[in-house]
mmCIF file of the N, C-alpha and C atoms, coordinates in Angstrom:
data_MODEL
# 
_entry.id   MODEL 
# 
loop_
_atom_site.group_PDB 
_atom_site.id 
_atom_site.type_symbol 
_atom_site.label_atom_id 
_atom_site.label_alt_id 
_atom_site.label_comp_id 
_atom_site.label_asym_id 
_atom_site.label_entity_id 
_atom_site.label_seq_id 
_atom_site.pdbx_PDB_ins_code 
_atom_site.Cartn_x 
_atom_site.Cartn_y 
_atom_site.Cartn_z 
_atom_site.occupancy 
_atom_site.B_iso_or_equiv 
_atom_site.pdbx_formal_charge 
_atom_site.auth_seq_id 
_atom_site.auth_comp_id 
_atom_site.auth_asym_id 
_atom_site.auth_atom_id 
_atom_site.pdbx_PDB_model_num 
ATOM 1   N N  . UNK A 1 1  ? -38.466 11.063 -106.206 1.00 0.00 ? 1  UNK A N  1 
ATOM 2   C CA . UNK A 1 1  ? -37.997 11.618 -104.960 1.00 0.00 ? 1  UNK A CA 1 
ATOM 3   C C  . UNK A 1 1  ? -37.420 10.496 -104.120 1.00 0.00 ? 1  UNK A C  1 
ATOM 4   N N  . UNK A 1 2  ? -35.971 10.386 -104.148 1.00 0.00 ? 2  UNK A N  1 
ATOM 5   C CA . UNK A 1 2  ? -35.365 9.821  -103.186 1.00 0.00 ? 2  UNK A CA 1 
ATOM 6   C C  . UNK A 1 2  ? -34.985 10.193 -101.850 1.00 0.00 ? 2  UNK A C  1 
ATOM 7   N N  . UNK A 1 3  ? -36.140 9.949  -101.133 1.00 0.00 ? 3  UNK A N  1 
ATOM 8   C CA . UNK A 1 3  ? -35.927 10.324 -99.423  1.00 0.00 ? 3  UNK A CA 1 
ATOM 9   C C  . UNK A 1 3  ? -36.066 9.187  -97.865  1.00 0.00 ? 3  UNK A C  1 
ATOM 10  N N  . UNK A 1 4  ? -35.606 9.773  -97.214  1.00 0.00 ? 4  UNK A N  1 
ATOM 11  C CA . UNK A 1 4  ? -35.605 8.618  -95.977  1.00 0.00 ? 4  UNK A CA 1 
ATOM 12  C C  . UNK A 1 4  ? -37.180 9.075  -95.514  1.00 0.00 ? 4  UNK A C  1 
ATOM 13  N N  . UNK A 1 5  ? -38.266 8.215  -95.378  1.00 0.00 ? 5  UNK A N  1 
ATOM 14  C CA . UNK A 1 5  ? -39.270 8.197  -94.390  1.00 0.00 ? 5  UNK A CA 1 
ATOM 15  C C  . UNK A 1 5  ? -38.901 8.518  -93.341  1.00 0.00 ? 5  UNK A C  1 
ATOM 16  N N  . UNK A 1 6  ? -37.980 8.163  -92.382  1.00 0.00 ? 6  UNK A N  1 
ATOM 17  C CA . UNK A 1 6  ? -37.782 8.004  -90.810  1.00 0.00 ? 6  UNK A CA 1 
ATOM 18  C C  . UNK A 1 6  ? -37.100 10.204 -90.409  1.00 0.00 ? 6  UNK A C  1 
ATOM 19  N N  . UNK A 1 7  ? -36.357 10.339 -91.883  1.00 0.00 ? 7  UNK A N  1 
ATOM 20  C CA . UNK A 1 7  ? -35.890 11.439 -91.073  1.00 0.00 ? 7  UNK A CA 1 
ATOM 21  C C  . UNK A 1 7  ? -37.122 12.622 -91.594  1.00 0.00 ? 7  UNK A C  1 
ATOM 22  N N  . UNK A 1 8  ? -38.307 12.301 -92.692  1.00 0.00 ? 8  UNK A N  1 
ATOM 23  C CA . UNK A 1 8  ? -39.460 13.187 -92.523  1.00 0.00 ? 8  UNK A CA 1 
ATOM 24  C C  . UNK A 1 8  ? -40.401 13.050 -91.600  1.00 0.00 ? 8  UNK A C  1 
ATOM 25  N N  . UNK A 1 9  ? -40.481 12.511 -90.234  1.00 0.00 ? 9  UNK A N  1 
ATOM 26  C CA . UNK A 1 9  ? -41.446 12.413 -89.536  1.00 0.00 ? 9  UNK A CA 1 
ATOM 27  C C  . UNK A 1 9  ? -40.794 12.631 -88.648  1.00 0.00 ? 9  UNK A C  1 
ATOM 28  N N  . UNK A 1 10 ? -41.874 13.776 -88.113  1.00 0.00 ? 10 UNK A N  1 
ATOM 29  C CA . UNK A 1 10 ? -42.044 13.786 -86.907  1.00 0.00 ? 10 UNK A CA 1 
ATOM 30  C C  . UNK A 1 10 ? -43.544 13.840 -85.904  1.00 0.00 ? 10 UNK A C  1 
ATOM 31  N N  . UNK A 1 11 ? -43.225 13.652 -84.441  1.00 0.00 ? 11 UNK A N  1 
ATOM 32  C CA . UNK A 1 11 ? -44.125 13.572 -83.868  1.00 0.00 ? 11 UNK A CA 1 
ATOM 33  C C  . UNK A 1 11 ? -44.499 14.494 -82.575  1.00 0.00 ? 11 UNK A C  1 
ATOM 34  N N  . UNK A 1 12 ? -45.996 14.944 -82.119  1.00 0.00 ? 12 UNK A N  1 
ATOM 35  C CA . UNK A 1 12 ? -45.888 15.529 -80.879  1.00 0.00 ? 12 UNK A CA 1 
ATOM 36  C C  . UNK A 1 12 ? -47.188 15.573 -79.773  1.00 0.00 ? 12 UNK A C  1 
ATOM 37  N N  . UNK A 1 13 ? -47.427 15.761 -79.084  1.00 0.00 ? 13 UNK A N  1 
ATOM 38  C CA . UNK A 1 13 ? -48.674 15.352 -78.381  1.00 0.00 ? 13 UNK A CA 1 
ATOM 39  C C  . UNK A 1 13 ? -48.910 16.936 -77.933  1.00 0.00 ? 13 UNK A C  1 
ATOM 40  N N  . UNK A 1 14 ? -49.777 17.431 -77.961  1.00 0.00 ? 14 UNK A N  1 
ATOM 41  C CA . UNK A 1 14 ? -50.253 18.365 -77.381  1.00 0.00 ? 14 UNK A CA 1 
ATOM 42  C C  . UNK A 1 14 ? -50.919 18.962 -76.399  1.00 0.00 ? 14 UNK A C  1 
ATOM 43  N N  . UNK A 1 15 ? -51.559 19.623 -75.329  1.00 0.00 ? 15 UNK A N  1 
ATOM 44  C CA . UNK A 1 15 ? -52.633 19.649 -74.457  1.00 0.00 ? 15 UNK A CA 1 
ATOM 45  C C  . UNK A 1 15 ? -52.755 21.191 -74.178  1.00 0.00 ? 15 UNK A C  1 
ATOM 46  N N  . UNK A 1 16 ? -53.596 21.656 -74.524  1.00 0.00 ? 16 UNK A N  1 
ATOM 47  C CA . UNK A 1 16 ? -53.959 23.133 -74.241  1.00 0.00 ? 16 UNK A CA 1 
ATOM 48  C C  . UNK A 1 16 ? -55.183 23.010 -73.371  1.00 0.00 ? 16 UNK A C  1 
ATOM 49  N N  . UNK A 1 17 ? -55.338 24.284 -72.556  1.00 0.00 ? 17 UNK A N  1 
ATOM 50  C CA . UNK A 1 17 ? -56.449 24.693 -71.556  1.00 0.00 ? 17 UNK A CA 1 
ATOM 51  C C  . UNK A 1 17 ? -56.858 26.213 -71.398  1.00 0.00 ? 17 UNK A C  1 
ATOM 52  N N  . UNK A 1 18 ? -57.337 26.635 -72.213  1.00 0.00 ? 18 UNK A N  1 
ATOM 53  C CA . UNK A 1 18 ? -57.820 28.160 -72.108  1.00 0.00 ? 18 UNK A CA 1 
ATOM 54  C C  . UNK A 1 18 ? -59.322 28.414 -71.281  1.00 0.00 ? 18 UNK A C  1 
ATOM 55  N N  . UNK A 1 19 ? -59.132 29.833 -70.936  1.00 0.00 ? 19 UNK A N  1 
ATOM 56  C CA . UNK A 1 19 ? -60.232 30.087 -70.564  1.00 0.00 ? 19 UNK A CA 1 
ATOM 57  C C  . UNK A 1 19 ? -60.962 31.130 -71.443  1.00 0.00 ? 19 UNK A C  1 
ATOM 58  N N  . UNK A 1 20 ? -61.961 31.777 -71.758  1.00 0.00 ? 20 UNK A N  1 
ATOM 59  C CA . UNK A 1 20 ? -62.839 32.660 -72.501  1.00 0.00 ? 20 UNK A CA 1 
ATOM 60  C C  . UNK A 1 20 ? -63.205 33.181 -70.894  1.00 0.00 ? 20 UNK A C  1 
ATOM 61  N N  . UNK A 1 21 ? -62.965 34.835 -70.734  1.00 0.00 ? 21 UNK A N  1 
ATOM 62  C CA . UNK A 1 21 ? -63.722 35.553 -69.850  1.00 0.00 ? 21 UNK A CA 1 
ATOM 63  C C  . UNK A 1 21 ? -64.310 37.068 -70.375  1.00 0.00 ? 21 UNK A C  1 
ATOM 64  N N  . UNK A 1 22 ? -65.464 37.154 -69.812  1.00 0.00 ? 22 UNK A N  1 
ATOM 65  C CA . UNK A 1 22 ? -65.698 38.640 -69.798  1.00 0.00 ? 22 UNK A CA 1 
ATOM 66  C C  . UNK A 1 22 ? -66.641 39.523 -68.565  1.00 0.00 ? 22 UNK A C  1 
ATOM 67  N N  . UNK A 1 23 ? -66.161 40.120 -68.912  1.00 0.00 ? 23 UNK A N  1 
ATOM 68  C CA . UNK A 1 23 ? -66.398 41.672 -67.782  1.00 0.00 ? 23 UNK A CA 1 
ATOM 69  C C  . UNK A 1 23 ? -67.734 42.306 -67.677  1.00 0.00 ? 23 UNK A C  1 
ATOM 70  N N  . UNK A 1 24 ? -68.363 41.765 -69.595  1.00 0.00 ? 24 UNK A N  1 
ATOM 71  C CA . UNK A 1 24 ? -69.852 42.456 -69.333  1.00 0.00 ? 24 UNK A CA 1 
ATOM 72  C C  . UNK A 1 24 ? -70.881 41.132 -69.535  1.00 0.00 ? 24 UNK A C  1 
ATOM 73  N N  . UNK A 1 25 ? -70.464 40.993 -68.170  1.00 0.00 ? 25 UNK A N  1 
ATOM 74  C CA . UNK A 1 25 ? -71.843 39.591 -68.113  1.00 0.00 ? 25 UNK A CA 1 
ATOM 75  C C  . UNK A 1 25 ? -73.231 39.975 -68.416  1.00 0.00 ? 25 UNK A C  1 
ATOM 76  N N  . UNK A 1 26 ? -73.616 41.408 -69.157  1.00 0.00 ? 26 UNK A N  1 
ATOM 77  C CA . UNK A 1 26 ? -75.134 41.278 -69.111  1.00 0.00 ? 26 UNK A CA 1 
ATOM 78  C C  . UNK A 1 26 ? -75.060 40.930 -70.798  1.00 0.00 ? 26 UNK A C  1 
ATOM 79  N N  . UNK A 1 27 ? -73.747 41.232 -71.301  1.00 0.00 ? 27 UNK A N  1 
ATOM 80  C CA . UNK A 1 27 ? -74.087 41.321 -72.870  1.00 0.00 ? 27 UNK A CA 1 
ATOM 81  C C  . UNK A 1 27 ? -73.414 39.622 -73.042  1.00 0.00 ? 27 UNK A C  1 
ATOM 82  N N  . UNK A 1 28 ? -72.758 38.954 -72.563  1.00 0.00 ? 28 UNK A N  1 
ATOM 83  C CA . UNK A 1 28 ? -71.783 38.237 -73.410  1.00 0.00 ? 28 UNK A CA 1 
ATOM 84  C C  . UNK A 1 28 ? -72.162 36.612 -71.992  1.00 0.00 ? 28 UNK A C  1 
ATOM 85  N N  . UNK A 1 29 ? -73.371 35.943 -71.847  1.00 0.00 ? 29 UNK A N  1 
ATOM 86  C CA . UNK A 1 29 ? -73.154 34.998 -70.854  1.00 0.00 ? 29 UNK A CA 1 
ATOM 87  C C  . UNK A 1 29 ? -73.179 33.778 -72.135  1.00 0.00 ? 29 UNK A C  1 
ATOM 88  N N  . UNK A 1 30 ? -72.167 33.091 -71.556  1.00 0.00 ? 30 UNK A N  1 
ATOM 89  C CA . UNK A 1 30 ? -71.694 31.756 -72.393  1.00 0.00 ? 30 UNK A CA 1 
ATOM 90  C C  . UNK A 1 30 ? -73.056 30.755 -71.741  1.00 0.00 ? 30 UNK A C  1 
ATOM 91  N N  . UNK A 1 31 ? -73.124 30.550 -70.322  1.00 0.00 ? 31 UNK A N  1 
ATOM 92  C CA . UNK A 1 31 ? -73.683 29.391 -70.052  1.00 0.00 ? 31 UNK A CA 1 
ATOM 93  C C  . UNK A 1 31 ? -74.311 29.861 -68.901  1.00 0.00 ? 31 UNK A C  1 
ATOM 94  N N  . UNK A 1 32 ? -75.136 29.235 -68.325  1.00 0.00 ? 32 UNK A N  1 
ATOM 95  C CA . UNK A 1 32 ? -76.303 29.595 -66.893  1.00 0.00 ? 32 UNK A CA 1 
ATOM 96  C C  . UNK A 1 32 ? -75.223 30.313 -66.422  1.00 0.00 ? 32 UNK A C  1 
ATOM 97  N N  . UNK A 1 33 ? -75.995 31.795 -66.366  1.00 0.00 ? 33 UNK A N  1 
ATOM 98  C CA . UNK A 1 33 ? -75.141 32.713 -65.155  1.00 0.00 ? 33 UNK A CA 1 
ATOM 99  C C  . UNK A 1 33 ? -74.283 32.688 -65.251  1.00 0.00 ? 33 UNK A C  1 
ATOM 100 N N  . UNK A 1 34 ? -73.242 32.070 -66.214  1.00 0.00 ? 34 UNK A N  1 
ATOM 101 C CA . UNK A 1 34 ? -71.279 32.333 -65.963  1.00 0.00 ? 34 UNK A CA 1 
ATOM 102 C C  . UNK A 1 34 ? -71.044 32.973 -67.158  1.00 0.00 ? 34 UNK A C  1 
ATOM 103 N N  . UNK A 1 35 ? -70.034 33.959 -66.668  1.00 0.00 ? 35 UNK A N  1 
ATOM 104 C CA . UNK A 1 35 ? -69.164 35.144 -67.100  1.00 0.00 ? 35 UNK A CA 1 
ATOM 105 C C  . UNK A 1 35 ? -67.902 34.290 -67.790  1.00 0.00 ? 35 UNK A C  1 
ATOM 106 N N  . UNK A 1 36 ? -67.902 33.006 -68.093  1.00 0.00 ? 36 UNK A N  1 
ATOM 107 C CA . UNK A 1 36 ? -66.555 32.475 -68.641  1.00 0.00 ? 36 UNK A CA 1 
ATOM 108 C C  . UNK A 1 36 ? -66.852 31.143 -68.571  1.00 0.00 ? 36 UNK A C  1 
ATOM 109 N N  . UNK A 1 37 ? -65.855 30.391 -69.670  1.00 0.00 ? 37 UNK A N  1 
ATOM 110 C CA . UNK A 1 37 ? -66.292 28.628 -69.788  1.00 0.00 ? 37 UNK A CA 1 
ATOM 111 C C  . UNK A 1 37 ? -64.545 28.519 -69.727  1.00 0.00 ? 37 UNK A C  1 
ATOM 112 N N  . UNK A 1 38 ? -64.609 27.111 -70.344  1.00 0.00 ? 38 UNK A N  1 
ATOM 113 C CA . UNK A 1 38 ? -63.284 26.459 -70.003  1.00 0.00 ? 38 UNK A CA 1 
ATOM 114 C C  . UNK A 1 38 ? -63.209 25.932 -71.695  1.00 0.00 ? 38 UNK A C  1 
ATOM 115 N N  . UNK A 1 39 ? -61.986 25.705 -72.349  1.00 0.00 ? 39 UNK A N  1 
ATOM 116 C CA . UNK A 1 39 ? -61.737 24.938 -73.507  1.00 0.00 ? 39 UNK A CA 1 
ATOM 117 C C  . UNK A 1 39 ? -60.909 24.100 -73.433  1.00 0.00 ? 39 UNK A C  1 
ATOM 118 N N  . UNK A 1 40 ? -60.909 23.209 -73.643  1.00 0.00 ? 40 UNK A N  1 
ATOM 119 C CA . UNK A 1 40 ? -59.918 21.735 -74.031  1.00 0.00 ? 40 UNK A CA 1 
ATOM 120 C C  . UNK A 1 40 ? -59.029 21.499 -75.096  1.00 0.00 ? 40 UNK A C  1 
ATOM 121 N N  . UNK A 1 41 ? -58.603 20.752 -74.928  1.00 0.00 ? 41 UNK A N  1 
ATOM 122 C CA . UNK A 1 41 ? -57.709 20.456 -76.291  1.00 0.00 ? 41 UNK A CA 1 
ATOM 123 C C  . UNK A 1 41 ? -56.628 19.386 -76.291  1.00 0.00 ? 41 UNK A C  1 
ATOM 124 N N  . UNK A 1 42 ? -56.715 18.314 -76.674  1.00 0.00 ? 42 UNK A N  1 
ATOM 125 C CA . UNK A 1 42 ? -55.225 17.535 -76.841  1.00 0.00 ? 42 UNK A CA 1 
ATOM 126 C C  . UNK A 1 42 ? -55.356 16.878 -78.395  1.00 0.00 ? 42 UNK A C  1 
ATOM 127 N N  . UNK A 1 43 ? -54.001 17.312 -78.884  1.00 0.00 ? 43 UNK A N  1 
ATOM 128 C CA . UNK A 1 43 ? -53.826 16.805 -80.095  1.00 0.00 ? 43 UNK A CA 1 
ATOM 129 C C  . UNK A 1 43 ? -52.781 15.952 -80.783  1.00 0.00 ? 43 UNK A C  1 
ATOM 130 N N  . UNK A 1 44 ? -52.561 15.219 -81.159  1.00 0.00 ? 44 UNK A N  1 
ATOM 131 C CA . UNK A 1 44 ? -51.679 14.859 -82.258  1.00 0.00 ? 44 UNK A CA 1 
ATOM 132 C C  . UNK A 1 44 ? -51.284 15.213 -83.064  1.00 0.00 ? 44 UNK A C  1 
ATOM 133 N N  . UNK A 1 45 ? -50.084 15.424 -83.310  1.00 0.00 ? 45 UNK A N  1 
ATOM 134 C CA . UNK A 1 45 ? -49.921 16.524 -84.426  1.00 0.00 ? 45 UNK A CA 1 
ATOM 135 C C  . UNK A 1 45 ? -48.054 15.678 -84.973  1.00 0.00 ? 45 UNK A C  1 
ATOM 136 N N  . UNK A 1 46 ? -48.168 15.710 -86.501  1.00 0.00 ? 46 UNK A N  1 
ATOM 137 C CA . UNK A 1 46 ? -47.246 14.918 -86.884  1.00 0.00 ? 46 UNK A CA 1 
ATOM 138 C C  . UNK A 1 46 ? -46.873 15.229 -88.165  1.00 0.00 ? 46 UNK A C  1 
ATOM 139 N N  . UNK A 1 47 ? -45.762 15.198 -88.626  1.00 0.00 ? 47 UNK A N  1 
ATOM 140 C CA . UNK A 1 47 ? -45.347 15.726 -90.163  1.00 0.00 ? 47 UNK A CA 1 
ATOM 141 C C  . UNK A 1 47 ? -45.057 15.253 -90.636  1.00 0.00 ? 47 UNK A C  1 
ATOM 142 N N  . UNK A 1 48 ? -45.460 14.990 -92.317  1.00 0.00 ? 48 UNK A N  1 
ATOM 143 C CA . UNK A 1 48 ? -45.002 13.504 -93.115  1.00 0.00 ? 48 UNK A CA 1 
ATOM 144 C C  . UNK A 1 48 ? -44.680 14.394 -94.683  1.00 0.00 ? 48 UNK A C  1 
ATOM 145 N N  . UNK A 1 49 ? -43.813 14.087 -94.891  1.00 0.00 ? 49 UNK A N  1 
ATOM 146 C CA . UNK A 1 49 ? -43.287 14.892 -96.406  1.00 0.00 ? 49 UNK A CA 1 
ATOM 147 C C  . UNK A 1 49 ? -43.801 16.082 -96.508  1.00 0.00 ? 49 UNK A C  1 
ATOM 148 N N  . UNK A 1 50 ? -43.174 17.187 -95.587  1.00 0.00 ? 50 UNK A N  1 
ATOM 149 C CA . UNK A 1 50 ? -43.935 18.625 -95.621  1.00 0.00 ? 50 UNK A CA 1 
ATOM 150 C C  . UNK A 1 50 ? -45.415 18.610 -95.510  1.00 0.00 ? 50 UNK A C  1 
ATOM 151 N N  . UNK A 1 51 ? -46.006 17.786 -95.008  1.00 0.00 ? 51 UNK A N  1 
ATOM 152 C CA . UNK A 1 51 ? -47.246 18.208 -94.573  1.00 0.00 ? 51 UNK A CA 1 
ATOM 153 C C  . UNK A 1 51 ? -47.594 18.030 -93.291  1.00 0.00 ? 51 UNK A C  1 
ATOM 154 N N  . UNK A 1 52 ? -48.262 19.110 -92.659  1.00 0.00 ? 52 UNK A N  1 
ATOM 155 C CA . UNK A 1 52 ? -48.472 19.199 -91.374  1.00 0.00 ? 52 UNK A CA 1 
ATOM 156 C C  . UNK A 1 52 ? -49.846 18.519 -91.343  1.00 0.00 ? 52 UNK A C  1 
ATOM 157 N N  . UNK A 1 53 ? -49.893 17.429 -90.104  1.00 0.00 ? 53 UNK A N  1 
ATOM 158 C CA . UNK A 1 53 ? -51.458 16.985 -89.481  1.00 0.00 ? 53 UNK A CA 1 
ATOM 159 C C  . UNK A 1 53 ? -51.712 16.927 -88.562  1.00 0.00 ? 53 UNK A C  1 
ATOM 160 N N  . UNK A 1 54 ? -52.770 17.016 -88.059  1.00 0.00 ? 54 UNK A N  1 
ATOM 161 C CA . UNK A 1 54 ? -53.194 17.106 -86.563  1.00 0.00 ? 54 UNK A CA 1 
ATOM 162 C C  . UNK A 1 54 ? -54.544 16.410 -86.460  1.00 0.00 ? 54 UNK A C  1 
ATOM 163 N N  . UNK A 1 55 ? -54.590 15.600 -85.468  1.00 0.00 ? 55 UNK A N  1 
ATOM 164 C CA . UNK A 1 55 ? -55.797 15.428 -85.302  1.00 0.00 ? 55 UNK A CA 1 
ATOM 165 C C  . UNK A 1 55 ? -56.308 15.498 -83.501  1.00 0.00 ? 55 UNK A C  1 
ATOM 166 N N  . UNK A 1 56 ? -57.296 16.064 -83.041  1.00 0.00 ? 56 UNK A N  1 
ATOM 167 C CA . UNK A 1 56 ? -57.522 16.222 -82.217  1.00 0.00 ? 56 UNK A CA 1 
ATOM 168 C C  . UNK A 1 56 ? -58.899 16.289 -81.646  1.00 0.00 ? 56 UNK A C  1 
ATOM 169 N N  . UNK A 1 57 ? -58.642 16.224 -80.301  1.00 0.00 ? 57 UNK A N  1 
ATOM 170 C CA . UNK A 1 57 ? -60.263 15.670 -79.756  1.00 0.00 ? 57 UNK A CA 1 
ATOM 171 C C  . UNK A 1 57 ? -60.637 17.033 -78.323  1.00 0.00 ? 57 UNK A C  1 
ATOM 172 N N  . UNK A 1 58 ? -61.430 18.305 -78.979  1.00 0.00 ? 58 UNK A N  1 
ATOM 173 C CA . UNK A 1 58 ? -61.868 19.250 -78.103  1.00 0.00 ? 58 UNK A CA 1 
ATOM 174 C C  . UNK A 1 58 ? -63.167 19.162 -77.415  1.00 0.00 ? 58 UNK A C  1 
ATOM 175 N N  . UNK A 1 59 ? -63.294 20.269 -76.565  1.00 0.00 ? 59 UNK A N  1 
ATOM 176 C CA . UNK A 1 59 ? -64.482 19.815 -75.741  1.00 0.00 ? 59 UNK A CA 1 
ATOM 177 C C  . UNK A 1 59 ? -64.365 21.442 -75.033  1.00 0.00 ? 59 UNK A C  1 
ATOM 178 N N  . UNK A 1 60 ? -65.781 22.028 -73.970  1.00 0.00 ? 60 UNK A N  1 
ATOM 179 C CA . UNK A 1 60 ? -65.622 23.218 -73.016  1.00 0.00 ? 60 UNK A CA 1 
ATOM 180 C C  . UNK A 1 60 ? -66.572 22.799 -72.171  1.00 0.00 ? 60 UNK A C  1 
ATOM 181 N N  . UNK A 1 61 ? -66.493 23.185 -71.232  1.00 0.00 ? 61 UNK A N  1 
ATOM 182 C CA . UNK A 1 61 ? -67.653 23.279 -70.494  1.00 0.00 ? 61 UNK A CA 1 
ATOM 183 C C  . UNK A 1 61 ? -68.919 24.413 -70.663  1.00 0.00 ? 61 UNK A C  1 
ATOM 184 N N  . UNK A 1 62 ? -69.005 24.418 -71.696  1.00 0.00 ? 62 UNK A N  1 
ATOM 185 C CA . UNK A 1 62 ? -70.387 25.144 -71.778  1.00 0.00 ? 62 UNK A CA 1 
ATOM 186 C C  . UNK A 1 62 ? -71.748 23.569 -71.876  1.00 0.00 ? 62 UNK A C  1 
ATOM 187 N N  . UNK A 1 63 ? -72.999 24.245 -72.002  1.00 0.00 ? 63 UNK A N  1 
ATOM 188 C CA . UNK A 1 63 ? -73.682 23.128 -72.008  1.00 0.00 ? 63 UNK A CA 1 
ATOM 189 C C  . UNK A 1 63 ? -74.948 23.550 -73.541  1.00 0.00 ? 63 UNK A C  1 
ATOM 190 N N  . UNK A 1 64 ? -74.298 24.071 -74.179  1.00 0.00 ? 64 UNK A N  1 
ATOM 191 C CA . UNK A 1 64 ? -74.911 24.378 -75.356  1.00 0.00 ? 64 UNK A CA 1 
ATOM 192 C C  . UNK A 1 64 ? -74.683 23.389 -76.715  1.00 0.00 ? 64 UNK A C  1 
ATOM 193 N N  . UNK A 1 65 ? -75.743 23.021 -77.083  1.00 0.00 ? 65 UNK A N  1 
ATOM 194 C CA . UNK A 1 65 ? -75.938 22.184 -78.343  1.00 0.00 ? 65 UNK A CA 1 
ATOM 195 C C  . UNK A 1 65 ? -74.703 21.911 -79.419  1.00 0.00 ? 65 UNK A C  1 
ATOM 196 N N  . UNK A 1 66 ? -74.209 22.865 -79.672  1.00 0.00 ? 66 UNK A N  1 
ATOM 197 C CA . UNK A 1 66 ? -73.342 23.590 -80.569  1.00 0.00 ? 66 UNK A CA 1 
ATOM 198 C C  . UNK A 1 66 ? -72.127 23.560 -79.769  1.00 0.00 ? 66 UNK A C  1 
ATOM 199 N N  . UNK A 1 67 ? -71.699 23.384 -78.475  1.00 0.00 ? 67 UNK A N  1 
ATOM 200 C CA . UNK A 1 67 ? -70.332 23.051 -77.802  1.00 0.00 ? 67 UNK A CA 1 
ATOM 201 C C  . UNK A 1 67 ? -70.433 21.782 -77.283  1.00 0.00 ? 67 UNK A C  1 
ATOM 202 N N  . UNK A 1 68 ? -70.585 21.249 -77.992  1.00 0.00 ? 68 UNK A N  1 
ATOM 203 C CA . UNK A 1 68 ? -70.423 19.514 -78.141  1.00 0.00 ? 68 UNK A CA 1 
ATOM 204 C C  . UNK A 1 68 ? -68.931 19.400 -78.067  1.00 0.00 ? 68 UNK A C  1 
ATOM 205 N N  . UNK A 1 69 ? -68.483 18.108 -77.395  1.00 0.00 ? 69 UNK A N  1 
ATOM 206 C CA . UNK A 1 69 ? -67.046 17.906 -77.741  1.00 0.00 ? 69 UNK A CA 1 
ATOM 207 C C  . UNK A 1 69 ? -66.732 17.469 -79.328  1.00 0.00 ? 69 UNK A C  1 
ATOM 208 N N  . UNK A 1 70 ? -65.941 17.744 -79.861  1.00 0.00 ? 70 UNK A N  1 
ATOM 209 C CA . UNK A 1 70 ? -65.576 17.196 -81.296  1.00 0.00 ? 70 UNK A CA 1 
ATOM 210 C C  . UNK A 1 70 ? -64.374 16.800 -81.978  1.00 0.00 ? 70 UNK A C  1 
ATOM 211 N N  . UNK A 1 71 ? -64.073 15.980 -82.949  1.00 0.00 ? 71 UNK A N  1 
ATOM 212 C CA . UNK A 1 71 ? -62.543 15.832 -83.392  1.00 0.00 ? 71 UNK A CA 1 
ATOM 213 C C  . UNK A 1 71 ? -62.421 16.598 -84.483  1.00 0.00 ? 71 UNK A C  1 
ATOM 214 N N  . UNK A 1 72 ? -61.222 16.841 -84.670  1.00 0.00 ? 72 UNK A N  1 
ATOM 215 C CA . UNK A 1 72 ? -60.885 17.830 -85.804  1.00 0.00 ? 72 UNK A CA 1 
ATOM 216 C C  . UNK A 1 72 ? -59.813 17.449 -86.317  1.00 0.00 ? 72 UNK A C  1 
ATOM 217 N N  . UNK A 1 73 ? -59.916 16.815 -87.554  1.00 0.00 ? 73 UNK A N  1 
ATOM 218 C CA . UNK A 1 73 ? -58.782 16.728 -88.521  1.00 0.00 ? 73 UNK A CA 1 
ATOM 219 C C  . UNK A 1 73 ? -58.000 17.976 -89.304  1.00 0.00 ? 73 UNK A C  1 
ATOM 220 N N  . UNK A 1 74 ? -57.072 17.935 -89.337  1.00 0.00 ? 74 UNK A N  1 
ATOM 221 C CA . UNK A 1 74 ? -56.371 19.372 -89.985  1.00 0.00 ? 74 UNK A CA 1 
ATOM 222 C C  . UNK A 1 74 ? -55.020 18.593 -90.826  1.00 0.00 ? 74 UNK A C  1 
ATOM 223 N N  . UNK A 1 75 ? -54.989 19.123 -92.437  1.00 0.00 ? 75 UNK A N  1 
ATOM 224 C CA . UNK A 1 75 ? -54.108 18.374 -92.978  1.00 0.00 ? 75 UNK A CA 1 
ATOM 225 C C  . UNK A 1 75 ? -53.687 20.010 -93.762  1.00 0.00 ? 75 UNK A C  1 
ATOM 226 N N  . UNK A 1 76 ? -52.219 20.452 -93.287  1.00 0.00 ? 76 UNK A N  1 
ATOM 227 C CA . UNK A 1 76 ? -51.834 21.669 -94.028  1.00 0.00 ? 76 UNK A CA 1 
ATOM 228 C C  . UNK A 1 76 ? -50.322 21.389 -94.452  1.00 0.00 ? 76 UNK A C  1 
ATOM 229 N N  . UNK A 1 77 ? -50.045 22.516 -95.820  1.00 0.00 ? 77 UNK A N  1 
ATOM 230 C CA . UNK A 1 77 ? -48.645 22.288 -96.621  1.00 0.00 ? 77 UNK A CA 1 
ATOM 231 C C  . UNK A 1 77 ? -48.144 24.158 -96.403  1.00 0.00 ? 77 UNK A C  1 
ATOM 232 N N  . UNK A 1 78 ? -47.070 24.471 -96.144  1.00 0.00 ? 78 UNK A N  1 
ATOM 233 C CA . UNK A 1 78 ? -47.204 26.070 -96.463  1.00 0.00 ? 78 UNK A CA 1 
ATOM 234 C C  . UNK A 1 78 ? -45.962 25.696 -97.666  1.00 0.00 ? 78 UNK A C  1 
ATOM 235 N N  . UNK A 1 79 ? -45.883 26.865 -98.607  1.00 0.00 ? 79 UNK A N  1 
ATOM 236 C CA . UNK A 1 79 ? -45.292 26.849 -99.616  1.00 0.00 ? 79 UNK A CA 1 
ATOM 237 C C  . UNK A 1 79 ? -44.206 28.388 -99.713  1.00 0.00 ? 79 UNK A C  1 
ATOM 238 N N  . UNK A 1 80 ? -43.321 28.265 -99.836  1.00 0.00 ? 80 UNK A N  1 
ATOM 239 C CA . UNK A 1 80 ? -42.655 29.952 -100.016 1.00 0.00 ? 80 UNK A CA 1 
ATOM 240 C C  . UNK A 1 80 ? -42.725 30.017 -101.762 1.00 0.00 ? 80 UNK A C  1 
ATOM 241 N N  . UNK A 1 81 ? -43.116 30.865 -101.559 1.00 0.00 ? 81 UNK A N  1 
ATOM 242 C CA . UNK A 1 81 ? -42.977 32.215 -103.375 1.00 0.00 ? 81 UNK A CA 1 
ATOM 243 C C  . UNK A 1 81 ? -41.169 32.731 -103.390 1.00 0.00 ? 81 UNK A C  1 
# 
């Protein structure tokens, strides 16, 4: 495979901010008393010979064991049939 490196890459920075809400706070409470948390997100995300990667560093404001902030590597190819 004769190809240019420089024209398969690309690059991009990301930053997302969602919220999670709901209506039936007796069935669905995320965290002390709140009806809704916050989610984070900024990523890196970059493409090198048809493969997509990302790596990124999330976090919410909940205060549960299990919503720890964390990084997440993601290495994907899609293919057409």
């Amino acid at each position: 495979m004769n190809c240019n490196p420089a024209k398969l890459l690309s690059v991009a920075l990301r930053l997302s901010v969602d919220m999670s809400k709901t209506l039936d706070k007796d069935k669905y409470v995320w965290d002390t008393n709140s009806a809704h948390y916050i989610h984070y997100k900024i990523a890196y995300q970059t493409q090198f010979y048809g493969f997509d990667i990302e790596l990124a560093a999330e976090d919410t404001t909940m205060n549960y064991h299990n919503a720890d902030a964390r990084i997440v590597a993601t290495i994907s190819r899609t293919f057409s049939l």
